[in-house]
C-alpha beads as a LAMMPS data file, in Angstrom:
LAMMPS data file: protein, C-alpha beads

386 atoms
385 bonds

1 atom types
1 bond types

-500.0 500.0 xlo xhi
-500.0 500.0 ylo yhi
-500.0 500.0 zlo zhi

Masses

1 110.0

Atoms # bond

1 1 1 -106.345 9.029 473.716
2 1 1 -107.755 8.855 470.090
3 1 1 -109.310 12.570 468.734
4 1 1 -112.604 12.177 467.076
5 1 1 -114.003 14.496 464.300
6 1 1 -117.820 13.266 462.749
7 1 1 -118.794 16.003 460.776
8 1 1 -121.733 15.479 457.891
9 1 1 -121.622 14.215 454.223
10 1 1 -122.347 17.079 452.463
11 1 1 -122.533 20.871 453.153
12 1 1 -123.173 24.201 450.536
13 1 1 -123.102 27.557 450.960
14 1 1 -123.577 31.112 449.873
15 1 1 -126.777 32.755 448.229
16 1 1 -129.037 30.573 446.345
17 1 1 -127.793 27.451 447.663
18 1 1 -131.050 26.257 448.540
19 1 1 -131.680 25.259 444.398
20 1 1 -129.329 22.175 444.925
21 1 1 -131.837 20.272 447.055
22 1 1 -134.172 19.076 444.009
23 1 1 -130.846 17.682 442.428
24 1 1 -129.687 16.097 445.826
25 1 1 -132.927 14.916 446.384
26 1 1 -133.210 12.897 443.271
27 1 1 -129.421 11.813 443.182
28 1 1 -130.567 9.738 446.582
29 1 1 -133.704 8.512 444.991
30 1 1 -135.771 9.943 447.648
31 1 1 -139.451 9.766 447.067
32 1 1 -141.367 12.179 449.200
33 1 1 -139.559 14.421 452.223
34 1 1 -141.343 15.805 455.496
35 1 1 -140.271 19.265 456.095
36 1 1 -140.101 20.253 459.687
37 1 1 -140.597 23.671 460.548
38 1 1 -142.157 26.537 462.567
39 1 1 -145.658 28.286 462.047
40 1 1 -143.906 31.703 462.128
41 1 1 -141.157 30.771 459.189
42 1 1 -144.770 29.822 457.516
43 1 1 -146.143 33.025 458.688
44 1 1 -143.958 35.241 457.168
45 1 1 -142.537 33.297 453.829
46 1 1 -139.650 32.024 454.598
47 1 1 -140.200 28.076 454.805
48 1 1 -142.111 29.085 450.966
49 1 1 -138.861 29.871 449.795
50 1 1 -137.647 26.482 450.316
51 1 1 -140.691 24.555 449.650
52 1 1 -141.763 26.211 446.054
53 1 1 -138.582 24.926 444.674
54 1 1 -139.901 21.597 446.238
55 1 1 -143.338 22.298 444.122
56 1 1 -141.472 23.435 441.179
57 1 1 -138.979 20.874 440.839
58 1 1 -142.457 18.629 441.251
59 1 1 -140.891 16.700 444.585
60 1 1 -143.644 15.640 446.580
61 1 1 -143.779 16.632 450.614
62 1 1 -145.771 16.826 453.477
63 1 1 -145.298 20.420 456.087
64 1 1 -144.903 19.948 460.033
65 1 1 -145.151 22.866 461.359
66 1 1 -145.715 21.552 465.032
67 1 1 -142.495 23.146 466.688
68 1 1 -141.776 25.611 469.476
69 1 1 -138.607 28.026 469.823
70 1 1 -137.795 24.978 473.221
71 1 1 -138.934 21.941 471.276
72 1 1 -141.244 19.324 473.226
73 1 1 -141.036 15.765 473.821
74 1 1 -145.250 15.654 472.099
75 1 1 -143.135 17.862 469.044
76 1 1 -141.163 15.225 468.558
77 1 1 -143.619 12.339 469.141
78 1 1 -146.451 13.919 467.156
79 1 1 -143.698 14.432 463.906
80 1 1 -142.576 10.492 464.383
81 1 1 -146.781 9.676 463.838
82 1 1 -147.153 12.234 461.015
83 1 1 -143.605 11.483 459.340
84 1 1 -144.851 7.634 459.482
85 1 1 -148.459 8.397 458.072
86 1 1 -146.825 10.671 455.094
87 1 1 -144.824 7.873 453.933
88 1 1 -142.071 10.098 453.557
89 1 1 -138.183 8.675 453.269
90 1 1 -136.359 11.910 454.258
91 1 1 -136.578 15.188 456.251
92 1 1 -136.076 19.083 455.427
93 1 1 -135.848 20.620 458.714
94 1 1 -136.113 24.339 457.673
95 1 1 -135.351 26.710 460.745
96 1 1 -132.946 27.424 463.685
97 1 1 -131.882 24.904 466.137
98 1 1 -135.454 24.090 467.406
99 1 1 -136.584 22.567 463.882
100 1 1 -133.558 21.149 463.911
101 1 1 -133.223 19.946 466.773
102 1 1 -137.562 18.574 466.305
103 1 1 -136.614 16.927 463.003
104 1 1 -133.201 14.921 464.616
105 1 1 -134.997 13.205 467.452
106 1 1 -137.775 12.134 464.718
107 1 1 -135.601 10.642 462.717
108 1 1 -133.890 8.821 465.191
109 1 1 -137.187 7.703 466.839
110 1 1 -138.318 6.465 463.322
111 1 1 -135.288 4.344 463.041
112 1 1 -134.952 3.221 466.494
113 1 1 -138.592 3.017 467.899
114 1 1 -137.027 1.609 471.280
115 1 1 -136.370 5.421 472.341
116 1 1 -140.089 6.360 471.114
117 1 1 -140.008 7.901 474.679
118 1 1 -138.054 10.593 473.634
119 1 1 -136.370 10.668 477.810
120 1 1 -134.366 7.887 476.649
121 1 1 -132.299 9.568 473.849
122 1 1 -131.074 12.181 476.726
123 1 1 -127.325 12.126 476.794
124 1 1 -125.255 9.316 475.120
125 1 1 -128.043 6.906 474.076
126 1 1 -127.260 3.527 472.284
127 1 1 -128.991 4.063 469.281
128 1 1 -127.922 1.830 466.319
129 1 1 -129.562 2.651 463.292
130 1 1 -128.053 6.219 462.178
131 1 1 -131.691 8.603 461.508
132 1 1 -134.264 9.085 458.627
133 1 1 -132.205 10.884 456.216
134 1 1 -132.022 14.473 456.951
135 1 1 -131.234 17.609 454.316
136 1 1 -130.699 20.735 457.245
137 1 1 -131.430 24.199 455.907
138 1 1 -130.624 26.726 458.605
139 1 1 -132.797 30.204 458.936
140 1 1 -130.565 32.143 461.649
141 1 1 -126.569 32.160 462.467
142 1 1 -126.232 30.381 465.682
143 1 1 -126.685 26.773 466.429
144 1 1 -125.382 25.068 463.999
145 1 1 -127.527 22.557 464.545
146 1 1 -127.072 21.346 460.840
147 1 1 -123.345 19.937 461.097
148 1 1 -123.627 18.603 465.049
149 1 1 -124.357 15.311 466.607
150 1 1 -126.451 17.317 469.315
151 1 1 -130.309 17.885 470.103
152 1 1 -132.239 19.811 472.953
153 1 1 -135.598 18.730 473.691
154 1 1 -137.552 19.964 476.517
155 1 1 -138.925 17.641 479.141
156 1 1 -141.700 19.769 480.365
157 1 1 -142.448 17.607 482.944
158 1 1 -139.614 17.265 484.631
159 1 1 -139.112 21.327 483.945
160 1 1 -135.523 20.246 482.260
161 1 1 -133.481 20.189 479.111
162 1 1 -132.297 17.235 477.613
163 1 1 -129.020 17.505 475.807
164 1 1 -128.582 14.482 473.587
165 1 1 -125.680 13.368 471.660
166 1 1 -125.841 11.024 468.938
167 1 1 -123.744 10.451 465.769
168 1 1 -126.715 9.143 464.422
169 1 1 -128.452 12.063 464.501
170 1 1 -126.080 13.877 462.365
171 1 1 -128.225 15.629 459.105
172 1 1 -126.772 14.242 455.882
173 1 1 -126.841 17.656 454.051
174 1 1 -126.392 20.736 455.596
175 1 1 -127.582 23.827 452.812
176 1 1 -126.623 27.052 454.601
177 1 1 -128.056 30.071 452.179
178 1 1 -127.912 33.296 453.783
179 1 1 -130.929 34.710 451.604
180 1 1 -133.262 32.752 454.243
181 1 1 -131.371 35.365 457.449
182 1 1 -132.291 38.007 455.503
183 1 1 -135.127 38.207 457.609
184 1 1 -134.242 37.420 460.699
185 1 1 -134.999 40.625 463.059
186 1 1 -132.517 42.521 464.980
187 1 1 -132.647 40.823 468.337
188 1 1 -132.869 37.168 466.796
189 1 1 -129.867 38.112 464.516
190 1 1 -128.019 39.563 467.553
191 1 1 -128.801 36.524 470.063
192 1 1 -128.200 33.685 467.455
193 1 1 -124.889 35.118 466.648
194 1 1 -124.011 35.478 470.226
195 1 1 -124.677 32.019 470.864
196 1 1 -122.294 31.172 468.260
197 1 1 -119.824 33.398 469.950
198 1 1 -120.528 30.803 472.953
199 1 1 -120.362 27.782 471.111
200 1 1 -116.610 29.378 469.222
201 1 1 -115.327 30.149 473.038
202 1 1 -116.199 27.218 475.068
203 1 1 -115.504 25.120 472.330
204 1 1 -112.328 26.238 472.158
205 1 1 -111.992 26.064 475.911
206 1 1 -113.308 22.792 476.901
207 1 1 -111.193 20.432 478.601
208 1 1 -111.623 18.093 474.876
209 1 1 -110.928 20.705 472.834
210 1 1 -107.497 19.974 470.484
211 1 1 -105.361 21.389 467.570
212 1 1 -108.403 20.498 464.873
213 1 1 -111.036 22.054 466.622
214 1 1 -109.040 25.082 468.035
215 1 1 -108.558 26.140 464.265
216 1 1 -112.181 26.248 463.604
217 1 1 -113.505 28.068 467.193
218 1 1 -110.675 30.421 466.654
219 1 1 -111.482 31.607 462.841
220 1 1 -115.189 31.206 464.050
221 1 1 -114.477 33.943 466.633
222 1 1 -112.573 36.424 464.158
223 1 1 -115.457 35.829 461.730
224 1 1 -117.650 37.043 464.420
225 1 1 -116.528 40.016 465.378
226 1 1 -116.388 41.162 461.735
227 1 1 -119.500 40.270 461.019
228 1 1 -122.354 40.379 463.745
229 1 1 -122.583 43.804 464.610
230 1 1 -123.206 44.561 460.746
231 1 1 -125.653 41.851 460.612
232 1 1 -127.804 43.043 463.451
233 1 1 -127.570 47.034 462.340
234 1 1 -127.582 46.178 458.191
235 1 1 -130.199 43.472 457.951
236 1 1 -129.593 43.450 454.064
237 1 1 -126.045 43.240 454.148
238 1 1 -125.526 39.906 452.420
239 1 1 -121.605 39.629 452.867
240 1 1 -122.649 40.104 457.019
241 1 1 -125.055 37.342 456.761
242 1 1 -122.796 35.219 455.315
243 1 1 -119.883 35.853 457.053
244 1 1 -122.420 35.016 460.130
245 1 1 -123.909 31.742 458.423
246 1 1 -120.151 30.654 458.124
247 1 1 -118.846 31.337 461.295
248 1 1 -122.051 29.339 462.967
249 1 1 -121.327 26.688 460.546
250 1 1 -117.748 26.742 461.653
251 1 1 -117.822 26.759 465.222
252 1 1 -120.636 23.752 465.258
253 1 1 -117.985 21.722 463.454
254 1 1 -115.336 22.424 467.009
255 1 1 -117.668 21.639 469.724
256 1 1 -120.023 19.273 468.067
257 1 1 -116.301 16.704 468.441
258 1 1 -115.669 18.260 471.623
259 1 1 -117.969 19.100 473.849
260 1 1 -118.829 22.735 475.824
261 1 1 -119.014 24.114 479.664
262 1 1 -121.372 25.990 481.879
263 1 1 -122.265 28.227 480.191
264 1 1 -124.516 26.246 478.511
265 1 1 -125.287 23.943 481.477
266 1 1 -126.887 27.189 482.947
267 1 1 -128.772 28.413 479.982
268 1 1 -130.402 25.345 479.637
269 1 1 -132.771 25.638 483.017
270 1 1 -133.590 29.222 481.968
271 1 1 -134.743 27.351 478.682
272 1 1 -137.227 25.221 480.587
273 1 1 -138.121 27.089 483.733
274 1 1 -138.739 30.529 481.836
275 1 1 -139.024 29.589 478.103
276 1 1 -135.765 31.467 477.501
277 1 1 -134.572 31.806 474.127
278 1 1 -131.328 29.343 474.382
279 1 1 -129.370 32.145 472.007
280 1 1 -130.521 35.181 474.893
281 1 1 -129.209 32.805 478.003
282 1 1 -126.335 32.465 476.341
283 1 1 -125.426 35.518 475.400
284 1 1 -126.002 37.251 478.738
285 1 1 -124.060 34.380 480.718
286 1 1 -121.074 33.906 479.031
287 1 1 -119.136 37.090 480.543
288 1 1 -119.864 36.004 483.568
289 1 1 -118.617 32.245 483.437
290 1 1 -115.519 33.462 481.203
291 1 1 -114.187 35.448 483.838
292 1 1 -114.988 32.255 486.066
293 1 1 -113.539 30.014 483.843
294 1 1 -110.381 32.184 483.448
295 1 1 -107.413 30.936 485.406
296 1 1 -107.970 27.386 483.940
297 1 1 -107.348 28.382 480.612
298 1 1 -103.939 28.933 480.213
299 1 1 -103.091 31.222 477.230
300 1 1 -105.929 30.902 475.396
301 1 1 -107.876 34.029 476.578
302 1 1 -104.934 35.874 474.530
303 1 1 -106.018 34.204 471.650
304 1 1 -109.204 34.604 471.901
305 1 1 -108.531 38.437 472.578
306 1 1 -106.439 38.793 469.493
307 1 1 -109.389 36.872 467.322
308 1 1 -111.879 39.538 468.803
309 1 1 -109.725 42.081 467.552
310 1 1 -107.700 43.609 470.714
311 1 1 -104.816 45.780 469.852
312 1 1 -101.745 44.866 471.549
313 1 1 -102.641 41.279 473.136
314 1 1 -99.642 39.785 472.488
315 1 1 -97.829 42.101 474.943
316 1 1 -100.392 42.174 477.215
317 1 1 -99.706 40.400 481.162
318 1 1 -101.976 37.148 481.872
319 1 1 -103.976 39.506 483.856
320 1 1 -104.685 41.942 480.988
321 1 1 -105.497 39.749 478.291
322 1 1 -107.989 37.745 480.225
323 1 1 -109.697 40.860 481.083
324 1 1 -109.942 42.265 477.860
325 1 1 -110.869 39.061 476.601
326 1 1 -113.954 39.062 478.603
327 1 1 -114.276 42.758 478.032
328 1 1 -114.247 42.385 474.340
329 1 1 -117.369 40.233 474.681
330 1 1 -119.277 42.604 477.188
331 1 1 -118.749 45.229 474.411
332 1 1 -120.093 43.368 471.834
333 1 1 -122.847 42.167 473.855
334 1 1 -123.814 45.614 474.443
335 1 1 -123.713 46.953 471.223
336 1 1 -125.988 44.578 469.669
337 1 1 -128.439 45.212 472.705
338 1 1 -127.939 41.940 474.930
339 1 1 -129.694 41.675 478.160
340 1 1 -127.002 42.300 481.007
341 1 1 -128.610 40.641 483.636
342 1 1 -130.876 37.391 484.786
343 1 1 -133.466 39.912 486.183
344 1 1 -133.867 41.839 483.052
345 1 1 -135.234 38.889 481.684
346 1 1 -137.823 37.798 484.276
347 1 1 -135.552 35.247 486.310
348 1 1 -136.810 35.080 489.791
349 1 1 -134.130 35.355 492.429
350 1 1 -135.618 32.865 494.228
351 1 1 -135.303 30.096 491.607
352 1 1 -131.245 30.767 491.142
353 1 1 -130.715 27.369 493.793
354 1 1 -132.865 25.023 491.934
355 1 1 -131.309 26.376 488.386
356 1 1 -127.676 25.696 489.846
357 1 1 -128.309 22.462 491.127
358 1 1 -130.161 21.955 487.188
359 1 1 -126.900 23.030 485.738
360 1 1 -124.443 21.019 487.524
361 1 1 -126.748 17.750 486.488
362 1 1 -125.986 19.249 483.028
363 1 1 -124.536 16.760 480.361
364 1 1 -121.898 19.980 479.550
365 1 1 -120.621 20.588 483.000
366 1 1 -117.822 17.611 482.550
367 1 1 -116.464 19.725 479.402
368 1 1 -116.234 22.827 481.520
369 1 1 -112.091 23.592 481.694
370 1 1 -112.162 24.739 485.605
371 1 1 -113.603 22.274 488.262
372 1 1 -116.962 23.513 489.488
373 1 1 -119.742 22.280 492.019
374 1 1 -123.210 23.454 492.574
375 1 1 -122.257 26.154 494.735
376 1 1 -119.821 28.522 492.714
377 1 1 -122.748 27.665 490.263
378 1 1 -125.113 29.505 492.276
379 1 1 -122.152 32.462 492.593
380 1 1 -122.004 32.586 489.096
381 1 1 -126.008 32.687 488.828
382 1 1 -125.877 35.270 491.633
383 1 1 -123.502 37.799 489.633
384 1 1 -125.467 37.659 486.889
385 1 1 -128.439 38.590 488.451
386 1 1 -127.638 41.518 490.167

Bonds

1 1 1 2
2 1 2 3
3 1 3 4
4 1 4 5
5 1 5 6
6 1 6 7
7 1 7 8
8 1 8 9
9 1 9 10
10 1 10 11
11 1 11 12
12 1 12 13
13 1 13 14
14 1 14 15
15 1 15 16
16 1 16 17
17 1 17 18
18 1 18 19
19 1 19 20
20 1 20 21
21 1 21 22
22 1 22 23
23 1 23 24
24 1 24 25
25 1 25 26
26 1 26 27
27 1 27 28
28 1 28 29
29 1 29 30
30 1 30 31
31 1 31 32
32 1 32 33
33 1 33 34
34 1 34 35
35 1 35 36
36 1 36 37
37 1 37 38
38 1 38 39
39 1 39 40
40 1 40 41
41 1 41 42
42 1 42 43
43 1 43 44
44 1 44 45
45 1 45 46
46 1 46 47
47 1 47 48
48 1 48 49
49 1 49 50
50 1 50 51
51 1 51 52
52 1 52 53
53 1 53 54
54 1 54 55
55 1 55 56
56 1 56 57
57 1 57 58
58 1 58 59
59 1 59 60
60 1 60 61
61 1 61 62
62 1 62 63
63 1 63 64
64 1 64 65
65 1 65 66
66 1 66 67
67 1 67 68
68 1 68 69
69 1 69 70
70 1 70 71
71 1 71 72
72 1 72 73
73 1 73 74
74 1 74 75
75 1 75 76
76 1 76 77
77 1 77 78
78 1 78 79
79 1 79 80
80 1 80 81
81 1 81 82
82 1 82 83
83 1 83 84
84 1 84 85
85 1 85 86
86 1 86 87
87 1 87 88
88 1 88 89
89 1 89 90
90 1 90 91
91 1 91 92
92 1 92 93
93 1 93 94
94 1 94 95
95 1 95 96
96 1 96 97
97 1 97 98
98 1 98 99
99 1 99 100
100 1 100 101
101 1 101 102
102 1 102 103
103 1 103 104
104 1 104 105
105 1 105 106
106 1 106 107
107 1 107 108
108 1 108 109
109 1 109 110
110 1 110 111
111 1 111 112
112 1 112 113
113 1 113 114
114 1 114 115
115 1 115 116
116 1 116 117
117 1 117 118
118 1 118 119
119 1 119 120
120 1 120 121
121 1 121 122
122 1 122 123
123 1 123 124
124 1 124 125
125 1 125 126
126 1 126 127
127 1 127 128
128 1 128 129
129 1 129 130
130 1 130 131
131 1 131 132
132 1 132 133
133 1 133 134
134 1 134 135
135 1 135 136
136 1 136 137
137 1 137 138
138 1 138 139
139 1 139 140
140 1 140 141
141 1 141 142
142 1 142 143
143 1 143 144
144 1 144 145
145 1 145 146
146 1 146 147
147 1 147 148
148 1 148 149
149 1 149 150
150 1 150 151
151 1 151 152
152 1 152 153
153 1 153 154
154 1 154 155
155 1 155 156
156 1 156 157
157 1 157 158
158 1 158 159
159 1 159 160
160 1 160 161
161 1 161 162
162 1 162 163
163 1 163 164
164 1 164 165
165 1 165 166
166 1 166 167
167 1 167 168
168 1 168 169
169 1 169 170
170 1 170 171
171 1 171 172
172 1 172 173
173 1 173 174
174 1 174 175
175 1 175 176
176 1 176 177
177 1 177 178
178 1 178 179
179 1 179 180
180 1 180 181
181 1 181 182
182 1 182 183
183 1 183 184
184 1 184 185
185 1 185 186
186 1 186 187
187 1 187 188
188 1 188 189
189 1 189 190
190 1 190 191
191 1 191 192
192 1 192 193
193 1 193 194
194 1 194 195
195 1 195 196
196 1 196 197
197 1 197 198
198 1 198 199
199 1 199 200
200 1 200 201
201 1 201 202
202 1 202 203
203 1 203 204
204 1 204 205
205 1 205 206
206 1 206 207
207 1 207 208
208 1 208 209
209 1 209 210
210 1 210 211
211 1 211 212
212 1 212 213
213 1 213 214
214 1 214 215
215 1 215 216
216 1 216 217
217 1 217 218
218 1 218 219
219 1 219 220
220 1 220 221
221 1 221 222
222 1 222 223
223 1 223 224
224 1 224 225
225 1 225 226
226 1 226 227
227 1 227 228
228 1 228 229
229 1 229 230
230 1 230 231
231 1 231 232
232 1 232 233
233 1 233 234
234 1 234 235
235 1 235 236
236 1 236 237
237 1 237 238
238 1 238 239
239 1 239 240
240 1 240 241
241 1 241 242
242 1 242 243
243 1 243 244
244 1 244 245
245 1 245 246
246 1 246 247
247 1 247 248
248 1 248 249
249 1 249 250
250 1 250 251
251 1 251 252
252 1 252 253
253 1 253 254
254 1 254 255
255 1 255 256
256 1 256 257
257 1 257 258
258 1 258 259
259 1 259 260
260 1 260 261
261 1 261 262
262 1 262 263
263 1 263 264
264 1 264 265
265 1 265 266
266 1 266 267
267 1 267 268
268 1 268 269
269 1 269 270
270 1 270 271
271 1 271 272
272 1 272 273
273 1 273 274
274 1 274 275
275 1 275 276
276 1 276 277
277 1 277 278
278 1 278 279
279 1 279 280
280 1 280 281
281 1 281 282
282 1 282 283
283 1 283 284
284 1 284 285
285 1 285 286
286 1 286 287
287 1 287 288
288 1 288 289
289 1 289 290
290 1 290 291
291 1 291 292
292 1 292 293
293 1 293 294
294 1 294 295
295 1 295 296
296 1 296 297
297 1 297 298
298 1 298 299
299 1 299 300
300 1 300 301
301 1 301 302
302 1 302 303
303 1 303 304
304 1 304 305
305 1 305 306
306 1 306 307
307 1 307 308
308 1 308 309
309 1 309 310
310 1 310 311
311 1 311 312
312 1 312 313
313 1 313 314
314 1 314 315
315 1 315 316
316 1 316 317
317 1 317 318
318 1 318 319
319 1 319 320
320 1 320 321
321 1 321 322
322 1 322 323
323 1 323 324
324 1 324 325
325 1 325 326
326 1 326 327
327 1 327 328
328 1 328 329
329 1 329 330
330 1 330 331
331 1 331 332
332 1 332 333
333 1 333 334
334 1 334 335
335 1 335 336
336 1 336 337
337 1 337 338
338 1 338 339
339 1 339 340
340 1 340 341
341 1 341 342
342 1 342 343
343 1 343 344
344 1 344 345
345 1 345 346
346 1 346 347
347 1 347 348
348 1 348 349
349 1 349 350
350 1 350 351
351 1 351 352
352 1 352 353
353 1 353 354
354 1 354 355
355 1 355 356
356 1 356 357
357 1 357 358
358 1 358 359
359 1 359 360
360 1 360 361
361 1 361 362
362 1 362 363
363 1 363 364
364 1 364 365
365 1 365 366
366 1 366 367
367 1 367 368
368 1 368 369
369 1 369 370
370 1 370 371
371 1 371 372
372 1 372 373
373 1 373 374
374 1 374 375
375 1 375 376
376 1 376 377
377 1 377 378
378 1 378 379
379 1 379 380
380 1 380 381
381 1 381 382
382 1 382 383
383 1 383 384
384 1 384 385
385 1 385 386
């Protein structure tokens, strides 16, 4: 079996990083770029930030600012129309993984028209031209939606999320400042960086997962827990938001090559049956399907105890160091204010069949490391909710 790493072209980082993309820009002979974004990171400033040293740099561009926090299949087919009648040659998504996310599936669509239906690109789809250039400029720590081959756009008809996974999709420049988190508040700081946390540990637990990747989930983790909870309480602390913007960056680079679990294949029907923000369903389920996931994961909760700093793990029993591993996460979680349960965040108990038989149609659940089925699904769902 042959281990496969895609990661993209070109990455920065640290403060002010964002002043490169004039120079990259004209390096590539771009023309004009479409920036996809969000109406509140044009509310409040933010997307400015990026798009006055656009203006100053005299790069012309066009602003979508047609996304939602679960992106559409009409966000993505109304940016393919506006992206064609700007006559621009490359994309600056500006924003988490939504705009992200928005901007990937219309630049694949641009290139490859023959998935215009946006259902199409769900899963593995045969695309063959690789997407409109895309420069990714990330506003929160969590998806790292700007160094993986992955998209989630919502089929609201069908009341589903549809992972895709593309190498095509794959932004050519990733610019990850962390003077654009500044601003991120409290609970989007603390649920962004806890969906990292998920994207580190089932990353590093998925059944693909090898030495390469284990190296970055496992520094992502450590550079989690010294970072989020001053993020979340010191909004201003730079050296927090960075540490954050890494990690993100970091762990996105593991399971974008290898793949994830359930945890995400259940947050992904609380994203289109309740509008759930992905980083929130993460964050609350992930206790709950580590300590499922535990006795098909071999040493690795010891590691992953020792990365979220646990005293003594390495002479703790198998027992002990799973359960602190989970532990250590439910403290965390807590600290930073994370929702505990499904009904604290307006799941209906009634729904919990229909979302487990959602999440085991999940493109993740093959990664998962312990065999599941729809019904320990539902047990999972269930001990969450209560």
């Amino acid at each position: 079996m042959a281990n496969r790493i895609v990661l993209n072209e070109t990455s920065y980082f640290g403060s002010g990083a964002i002043r490169v993309i004039p120079e990259e820009i004209r390096r590539r002979n771009f023309k004009k770029v479409f920036v996809v974004t969000d109406k509140d990171l044009v509310k409040f400033g933010v997307a400015e930030k990026v798009t006055e040293v656009l203006t100053q740099a005299a790069i012309p561009y066009e602003l979508y600012d047609n996304v939602k926090p679960n992106p559409t299949i009409e966000n993505v087919q109304t940016g393919v129309q506006k992206l064609a009648a700007a006559g621009a040659d490359a994309i600056i998504a500006i924003g988490g993984g939504s705009s992200i996310d928005t901007a990937k599936g219309i630049g694949i669509i641009a290139n490859n028209p023959a998935f215009s239906d946006v259902k199409s690109l769900e899963g593995c789809a045969a695309t063959k031209a690789k997407a409109v250039p895309i420069i990714a400029v990330p506003t929160t720590a969590g998806t790292a939606a700007e160094v993986t081959i992955n998209y989630v756009i919502t089929d609201d008809q069908a009341v589903k999320k549809m992972v895709c996974v593309d190498p095509n999709d794959i932004p050519i420049i990733a610019v990850v400042d962390p003077e654009l988190m500044l601003s991120m508040p409290k609970g989007l700081t603390a649920s962004t960086g806890m969906d990292a946390l998920t994207h580190a540990i089932e990353g590093y637990i998925t059944r693909g997962a090898w030495t390469m990747t284990d190296m970055f989930e496992l520094k992502a983790i450590e550079l989690i827990a010294a970072h989020l909870e001053k993020a979340v309480f010191e909004p201003d602390n730079i050296a927090a938001r960075d540490g954050m913007a890494l990690a993100q960056y970091i762990a996105g680079m593991g399971f974008s090559n290898v793949g994830l679990g359930i945890v995400h294949s259940m947050a992904h029907p609380l994203g289109a049956f309740y509008d759930t923000p992905h980083g929130v369903a993460n964050a609350l389920l992930l206790p709950y399907v580590m300590e499922y996931n535990a006795p098909a994961t071999g040493e690795k909760y010891r590691n992953i105890a020792k990365a979220m700093g646990v005293a003594n793990a390495d002479t703790m029993t198998q027992e002990e160091y799973r359960q602190a591993a989970v532990e250590a996460v439910i403290t965390l979680s807590r600290k930073i204010g994370i929702p505990q349960k499904l009904s604290a965040i307006g799941v209906q108990e009634k729904d919990l069949p229909q979302l487990a038989k959602s999440a085991f149609a999940d493109v993740c659940t093959p990664g998962n490391p312990r065999d599941t089925n729809e019904a320990e699904i539902l047990a999972v769902y269930q001990k969450a909710f209560k």
